[in-house]
N, C-alpha and C positions, 0 to 999 in steps of 0.2 A: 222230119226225120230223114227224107230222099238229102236235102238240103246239106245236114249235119254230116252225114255218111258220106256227099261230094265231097264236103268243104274238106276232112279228113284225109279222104283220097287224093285229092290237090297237093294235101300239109304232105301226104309220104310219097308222092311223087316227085314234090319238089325235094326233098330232104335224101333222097338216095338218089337224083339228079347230079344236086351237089355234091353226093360222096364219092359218085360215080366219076364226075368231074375231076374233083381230089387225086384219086387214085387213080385214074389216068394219067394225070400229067406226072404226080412222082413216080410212076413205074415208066414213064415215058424218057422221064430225067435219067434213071438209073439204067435205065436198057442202051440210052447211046451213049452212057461215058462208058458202061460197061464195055459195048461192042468195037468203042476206038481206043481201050487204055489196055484192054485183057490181054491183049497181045504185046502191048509195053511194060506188060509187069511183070518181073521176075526177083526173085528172093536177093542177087545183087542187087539190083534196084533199091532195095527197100531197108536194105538192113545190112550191106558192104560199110566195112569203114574205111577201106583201102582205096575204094572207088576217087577217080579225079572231082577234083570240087564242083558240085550241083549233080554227078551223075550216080548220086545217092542220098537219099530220103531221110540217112540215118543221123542226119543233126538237126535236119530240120522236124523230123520226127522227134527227138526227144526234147529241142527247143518249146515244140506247141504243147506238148506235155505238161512240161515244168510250167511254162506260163497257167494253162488250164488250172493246174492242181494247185498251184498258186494263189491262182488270183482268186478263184471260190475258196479256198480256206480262208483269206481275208473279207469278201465279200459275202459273204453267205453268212457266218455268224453277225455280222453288222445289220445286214439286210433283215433275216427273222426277231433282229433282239428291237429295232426300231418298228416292224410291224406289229411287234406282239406291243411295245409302249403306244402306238399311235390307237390301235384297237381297244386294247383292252385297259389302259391305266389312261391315257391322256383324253382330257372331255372334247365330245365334239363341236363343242359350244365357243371353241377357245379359238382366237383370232390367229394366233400363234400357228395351230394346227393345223387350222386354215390356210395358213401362210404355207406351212410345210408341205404336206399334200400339195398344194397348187405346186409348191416347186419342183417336188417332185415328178410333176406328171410333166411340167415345162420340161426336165434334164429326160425321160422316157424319147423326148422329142428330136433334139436335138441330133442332127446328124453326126458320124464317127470320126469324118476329118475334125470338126471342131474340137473333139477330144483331142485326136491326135496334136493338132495345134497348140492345147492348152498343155500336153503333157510335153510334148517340144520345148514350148518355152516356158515351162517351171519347172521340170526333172530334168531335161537335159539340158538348158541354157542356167536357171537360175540357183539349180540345187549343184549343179556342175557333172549330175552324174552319164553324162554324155552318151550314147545310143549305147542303150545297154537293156538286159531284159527286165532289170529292173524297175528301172522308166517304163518299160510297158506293160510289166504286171502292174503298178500303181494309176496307171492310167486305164486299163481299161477293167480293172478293178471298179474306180469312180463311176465307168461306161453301165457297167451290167446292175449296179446298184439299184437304180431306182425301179430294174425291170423286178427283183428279190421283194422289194420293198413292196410293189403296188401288190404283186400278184398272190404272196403270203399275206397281206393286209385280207384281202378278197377272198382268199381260203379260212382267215380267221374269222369274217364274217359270217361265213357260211355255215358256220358251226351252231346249230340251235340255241339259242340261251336256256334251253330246259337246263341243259347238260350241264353249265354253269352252275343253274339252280341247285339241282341234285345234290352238286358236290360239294356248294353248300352247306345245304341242308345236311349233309352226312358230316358238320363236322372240319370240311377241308378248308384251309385257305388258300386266299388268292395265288401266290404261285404255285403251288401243289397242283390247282385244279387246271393252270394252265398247262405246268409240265407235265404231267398225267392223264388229264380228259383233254385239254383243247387241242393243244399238236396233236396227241395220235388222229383226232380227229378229223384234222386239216391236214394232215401229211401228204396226200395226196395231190392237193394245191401247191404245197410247199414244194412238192418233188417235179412238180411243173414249172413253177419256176427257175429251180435247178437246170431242170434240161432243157427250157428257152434259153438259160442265158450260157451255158455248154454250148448251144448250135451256134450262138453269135459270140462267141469267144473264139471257135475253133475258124470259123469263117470271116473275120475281123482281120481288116487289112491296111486299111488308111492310118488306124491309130497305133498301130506296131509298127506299120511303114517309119514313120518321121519316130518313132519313141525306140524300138527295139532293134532297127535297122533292118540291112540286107545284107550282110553277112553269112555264109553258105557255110560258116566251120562248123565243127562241133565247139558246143558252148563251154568253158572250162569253169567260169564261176558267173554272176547272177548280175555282174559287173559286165560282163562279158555281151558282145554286139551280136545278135544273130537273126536268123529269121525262120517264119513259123510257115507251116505248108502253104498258106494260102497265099502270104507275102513269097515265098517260091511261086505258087504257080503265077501269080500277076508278073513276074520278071519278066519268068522261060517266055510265058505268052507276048507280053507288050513287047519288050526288051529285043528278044533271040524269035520269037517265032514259032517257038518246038511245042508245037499242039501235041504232039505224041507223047513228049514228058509230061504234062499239063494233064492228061486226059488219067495217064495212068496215077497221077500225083491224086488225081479230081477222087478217086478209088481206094485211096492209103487213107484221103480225107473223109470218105464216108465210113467206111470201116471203123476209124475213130471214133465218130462220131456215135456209129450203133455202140460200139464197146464201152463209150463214157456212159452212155443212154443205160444200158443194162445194168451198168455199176452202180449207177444210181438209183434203182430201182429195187437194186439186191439190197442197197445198205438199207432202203427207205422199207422194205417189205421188214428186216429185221430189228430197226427202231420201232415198227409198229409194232409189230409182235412181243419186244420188249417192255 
């Protein structure tokens, strides 16, 4: 019993060790971009359109926007509709399936340049549609896919097969019981994947580099060459040097990021509840 009770004591020491750890380092992250950009941030900054080119946030702010809302409105219904088929209709028996999953977990791997590379030279070199945000919504569309895929596959798992059973047994069928008992089930899986592939959409730079370019306008149409905050700040930084724009830029980008985070939690609380 002394035994059981250490070994416990070990498991919750180590386990609020690591949280402790966690939460250290991103409040550690947020307190020195906070400390070196608060002082570079001002409402021109962020939202001027008059301002000279790069010394306003407000095209590359609505650039990474459009890409974001974009690229999950194509990516996200692909990703849950192939989860819900690999899970729940396709057998796991099947070589095929096999095949799939393996490749999918192969593309999860793959680093973002090699995106960048392939959406280079098939959207902008062979489709002709030249550095444009369109090239780089379809490219990093392809990018965020297979993280949609694994991680909805994994939340459909986890959903008991009683609750299958049940709705069955009451009657239901197979799609019914998916759209009505299994998603609200799994939505919380579902809405993780969303906001992993949000953090790496909005922070994603190599494959927008070479597909969407670096263009500092504001964007006129989808055709249109531009760049999204984060490809702004790798410029200012490698490029010019201006750690002070960077820093304050590094704070317009977190912000974002809590704000798409919350959005998605609001829609995802209100499909449950529906």
């Amino acid at each position: 019993m002394n035994n059981r009770k250490l070994k416990n004591t070990l498991s919750y020491i180590k386990i609020y060790f690591g949280i402790g750890i966690s939460v250290t380092i991103l409040f550690s992250i947020l307190i020195l971009v906070l400390i070196n950009g608060i002082q570079n941030l001002s409402f021109e900054f962020v939202f001027s359109l008059d301002a000279p080119r790069g010394f306003s946030l407000m095209p590359m702010l609505a650039t990474t926007t459009v890409i974001v809302v974009l690229t999950l409105l194509i990516s996200v219904p692909l990703g849950i509709s192939s989860a819900i088929y690999l899970n729940e209709y396709a057998s796991s028996k099947s070589k095929l399936v096999k095949i799939v999953r393996s490749s999918i977990e192969t593309l999860s791997g793959i680093p973002s340049i090699i995106y960048g590379l392939f959406g280079f030279l098939f959207y902008v070199i062979v489709l002709g549609w030249s550095w444009s945000i369109r090239a780089g919504i379809f490219t990093v569309a392809i990018m965020i896919l297979p993280i949609i895929i694994r991680a909805t596959e994994e939340a459909l798992k986890a959903v008991p097969m009683s609750y299958r059973m049940g709705s069955y047994a009451l009657g239901a069928g197979k799609f019914y019981t998916i759209r009505k008992v299994v998603l609200p089930a799994a939505i919380n899986g579902i809405l993780a994947s969303i906001i992993l592939s949000i953090g790496r959409l909005i922070g994603e730079t190599a494959a927008l580099l070479l597909t969407a370019g670096t263009l500092l306008d504001m964007p006129v149409n989808l055709q249109s060459s531009a760049a999204t905050l984060s490809v702004f700040m790798y410029t200012i930084t490698i490029e010019q040097g201006d750690m002070n724009r960077a820093y304050a830029t590094a704070i317009v980008l977190m912000a974002l990021v809590l704000s798409l985070n919350l959005l998605a939690n609001f829609i995802a609380k209100r499909l449950k509840r529906d």
